[in-house]
Residue, then its C-alpha position, 0 to 999 in steps of 0.5 A: x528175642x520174643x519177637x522171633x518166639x511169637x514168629x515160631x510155630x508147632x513143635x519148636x514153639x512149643x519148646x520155646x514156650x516150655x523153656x520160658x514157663x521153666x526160666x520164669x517158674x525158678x525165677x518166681x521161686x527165687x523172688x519168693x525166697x529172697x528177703x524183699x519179695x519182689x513182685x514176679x512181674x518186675x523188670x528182671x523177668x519181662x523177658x520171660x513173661x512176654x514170650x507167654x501168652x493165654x494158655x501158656x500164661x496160665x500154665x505159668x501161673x499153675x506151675x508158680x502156685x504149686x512150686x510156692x505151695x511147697x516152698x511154704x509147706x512141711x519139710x516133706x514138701x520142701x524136699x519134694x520141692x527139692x526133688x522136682x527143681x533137680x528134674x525140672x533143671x535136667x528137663x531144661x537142660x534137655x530141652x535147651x541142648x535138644x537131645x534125649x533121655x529116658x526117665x531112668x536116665x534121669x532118675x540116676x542123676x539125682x539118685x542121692x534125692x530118690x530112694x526109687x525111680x517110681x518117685x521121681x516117674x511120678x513127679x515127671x507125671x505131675x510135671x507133664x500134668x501141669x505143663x499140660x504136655x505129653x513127656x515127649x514134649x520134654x524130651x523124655x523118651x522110653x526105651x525101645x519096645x515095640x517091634x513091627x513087621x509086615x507089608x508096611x513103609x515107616x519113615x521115621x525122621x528126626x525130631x527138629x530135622x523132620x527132612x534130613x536123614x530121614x530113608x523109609x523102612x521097609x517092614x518086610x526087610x530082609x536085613x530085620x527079619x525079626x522086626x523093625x523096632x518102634x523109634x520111641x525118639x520119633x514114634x509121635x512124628x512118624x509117616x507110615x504107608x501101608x494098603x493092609x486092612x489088618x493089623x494084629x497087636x501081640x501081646x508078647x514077643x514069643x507069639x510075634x516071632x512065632x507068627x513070623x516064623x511060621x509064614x503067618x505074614x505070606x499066609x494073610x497078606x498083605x497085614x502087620x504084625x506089631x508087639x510092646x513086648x508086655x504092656x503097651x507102651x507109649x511109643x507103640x501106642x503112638x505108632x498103632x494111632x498112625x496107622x489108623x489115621x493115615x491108613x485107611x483105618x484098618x482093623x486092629x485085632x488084640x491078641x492076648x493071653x486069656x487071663x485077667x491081665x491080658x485083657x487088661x492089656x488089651x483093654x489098654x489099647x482099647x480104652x487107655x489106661x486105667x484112670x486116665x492120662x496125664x495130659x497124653x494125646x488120645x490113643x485109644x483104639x476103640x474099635x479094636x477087637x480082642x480075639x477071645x476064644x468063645x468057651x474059655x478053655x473048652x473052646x480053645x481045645x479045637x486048637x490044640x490046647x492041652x490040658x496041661x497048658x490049662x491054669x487055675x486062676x490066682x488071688x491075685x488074677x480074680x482081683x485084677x479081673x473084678x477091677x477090669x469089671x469095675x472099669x467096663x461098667x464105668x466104659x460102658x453107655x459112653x460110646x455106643x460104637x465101642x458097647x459091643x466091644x465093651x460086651x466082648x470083654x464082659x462075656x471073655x471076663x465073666x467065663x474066666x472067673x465063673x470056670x477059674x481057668x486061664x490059658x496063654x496063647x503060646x499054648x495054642x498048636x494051631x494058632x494060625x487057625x485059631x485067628x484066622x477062625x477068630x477074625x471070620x467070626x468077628x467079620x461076620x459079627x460086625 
């Protein structure tokens, strides 16, 4: 049996090597609790041992020390403990069986252990965290989001049939005139072909069909239109990584609504999310360029912005806009291909909270006009 792991690679070694670090984990936790208190590296779990090696080892290790640091602490880390070897036996089960399920999927399950999903998505986390893999590694995906729509070829194969029953998708099918949604089962190992040079991520979905319906696609070909519905998700974040990888690097354009969320959306495709990842492959679009309107409120009336689409900012807006200023000056001097960018949000974010005002995009009667104006002057700038 090791023999044949040692020969896999890639995604399938991987999974071995996950399953043998969790057989080995539940069996370390059993030696633990058992009266004779066997070493772990006995007879009855060899088998397990020589399927790791080096890194895999040491996360092994890791995990072990974490799952016996519990065992032996309070009755609140005993039920923690508890709660993380329901979902570690429900991560092995997908991984043994090959299918998928979504973390609510997985919360559900053991809903008499979890008074509320965030519990359980946070011990997920610390498990990715410590298994020092992204989710989908275990085979935890999240609901669909993302849509695209444009000139653009999408093959999405099938996680361990990569070659079989795999058909391109064409963005600008007839069939999908609302958008093709973002596969969140194989957005990490999907193949994308396009010659645009120009890729608009909308904030919301309202705006996406908007553009759509309005022709902004024939009008600007060849471009694409791609949208996480709100807040960016993982696997929209991992297609927008394809395209730049295997496209030729186009330009990614951010539009969002002018208020401190948006800009932290934006900031998010950008930069990431705020504290970091828990062991995520990088997908940050660091060139990417949020389309701020220069002059706030005033600026945007040149596009149909009436005064009564026009909003005072909240408590709660100036406190997420002081804490995105907090996080541009940590950004800021680390990269300087991305100084400009970070001075983009600094200006957008500093006239938001100096004016007090805040308006959506969907207000804009001329939005066509207002990116097309916007690209050209970030062209110019660049």
């Amino acid at each position: 049996m090791s023999d044949e792991v040692k020969e896999l690679w890639g995604p399938e070694a991987v999974r071995q090597g996950l399953i043998a670090t969790l057989d080995l984990s539940v069996l370390h936790l059993l030696v633990c609790t058992s009266r004779d208190g066997h070493d772990i590296q006995s007879k009855p779990v060899t088998g397990c041992t020589s399927m790791l090696s080096g890194r895999a080892a040491a996360v092994s290790s890791g995990l072990n020390m974490k799952l016996e640091q519990l065992l032996k602490g309070t009755w609140r880390q005993k039920l923690r403990l508890r709660r993380m070897m329901a979902l570690i036996d429900s991560v092995h089960g997908l991984l043994c069986s090959g299918r998928t399920a979504t973390p609510r999927e997985l919360y559900y399950r053991h809903v008499n252990l979890f008074p509320r999903q965030q519990l359980s998505d946070d011990l997920l986390k610390f498990l990715c965290q410590t298994l020092e893999v992204p989710r989908h590694y275990l085979r935890l995906v999240g609901t669909a989001k993302g849509l695209v729509r444009g000139h653009i070829r999408i093959l999405e194969p099938r996680p361990g049939h990569e070659d079989i029953d795999s058909v391109w998708v064409d963005g600008m099918d007839p069939l999908e005139p609302r958008g093709h949604t973002i596969s969140p089962i194989s957005a990490h190992i999907l193949k994308v072909e396009t010659v645009a040079q120009k890729v608009f991520v909308v904030e919301k979905e309202t705006v996406f069909h908007r553009l759509i319906d309005g022709g902004f696609l024939e009008k600007h070909k060849p471009c694409v239109l791609v949208t996480a519905r709100g807040f960016p998700d993982v696997p929209t974040r991992y297609f927008l990584r394809q395209l730049r990888e295997s496209c030729g690097s186009p330009c990614f354009y951010l539009l969002v609504d002018f208020d401190p969320s948006g800009l932290v959306i934006a900031a998010t495709y950008g930069f990431g999310p705020e504290g970091g990842c828990w062991m995520q492959d990088d997908l940050r679009l660091r060139s990417s360029l949020p389309l701020i309107c220069v002059g706030g409120v005033e600026g945007a009336s040149n596009f149909g912005l009436n005064r009564r689409d026009v909003l005072p900012l909240t408590a709660r807006d100036r406190a997420v806009g002081r804490g995105l200023q907090r996080r541009l000056e940590q950004i800021k001097g680390k990269d300087k291909d991305t100084d400009e960018i970070v001075e983009k949000y600094e200006e957008g974010l500093k006239h938001l909270l100096e004016v007090g005002l805040k308006y959506e995009l969907d207000a804009l009667d001329k939005l066509s006009e207002f990116i097309a104006h916007m690209v050209s002057s970030g062209a110019q700038e660049r």
